[in-house]
C-alpha positions in Angstrom: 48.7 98.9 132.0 45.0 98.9 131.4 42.5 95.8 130.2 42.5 97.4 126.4 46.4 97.1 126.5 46.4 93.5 127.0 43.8 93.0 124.6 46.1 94.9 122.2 48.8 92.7 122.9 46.8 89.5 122.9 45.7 90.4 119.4 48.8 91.3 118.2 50.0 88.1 119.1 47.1 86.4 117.4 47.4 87.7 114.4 51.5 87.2 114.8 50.9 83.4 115.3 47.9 83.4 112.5 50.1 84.8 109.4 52.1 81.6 108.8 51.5 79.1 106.6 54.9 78.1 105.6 56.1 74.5 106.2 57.9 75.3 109.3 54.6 76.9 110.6 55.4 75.0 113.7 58.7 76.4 114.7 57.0 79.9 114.0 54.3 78.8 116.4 56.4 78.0 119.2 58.4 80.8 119.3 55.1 83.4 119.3 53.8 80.9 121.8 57.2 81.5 124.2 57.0 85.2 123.7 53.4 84.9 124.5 54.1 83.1 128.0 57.4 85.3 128.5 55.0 88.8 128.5 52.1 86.8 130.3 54.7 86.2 133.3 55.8 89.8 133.2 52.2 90.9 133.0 51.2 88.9 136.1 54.5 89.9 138.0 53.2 93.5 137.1 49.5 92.9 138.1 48.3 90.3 140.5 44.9 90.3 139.0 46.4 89.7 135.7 44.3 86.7 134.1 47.0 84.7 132.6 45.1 81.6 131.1 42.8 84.4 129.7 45.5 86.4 128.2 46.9 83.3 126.5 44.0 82.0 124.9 42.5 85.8 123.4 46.4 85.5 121.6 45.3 82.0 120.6 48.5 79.9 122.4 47.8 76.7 124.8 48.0 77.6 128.4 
């Protein structure tokens, strides 16, 4: 995968986690923010100069 695919992905994932604005907007968070870290792992397992804590925060989820 290329840088411009992980941005994709990040921003997908941003704009996932920013369309909620329902009452449970916190159980909606948390599960964008595990899928977040779940592709971040497979990500770094598939490149070792994968930037994790970068990834996370351009999709907008705590590191």
């Amino acid at each position: 995968m290329t840088r411009k695919d992980y941005v994709l992905i990040a921003a997908a994932l941003r704009e996932a986690r920013s369309n909620y604005s329902l009452p449970n907007v916190a159980i909606y968070h948390n599960g964008i923010d595990n899928a977040a870290h779940r592709l971040a792992d497979a990500l770094g397992r598939d490149n070792p100069r994968f930037d994790r804590d970068r990834f996370l925060a351009a999709a907008g989820v705590q590191s």
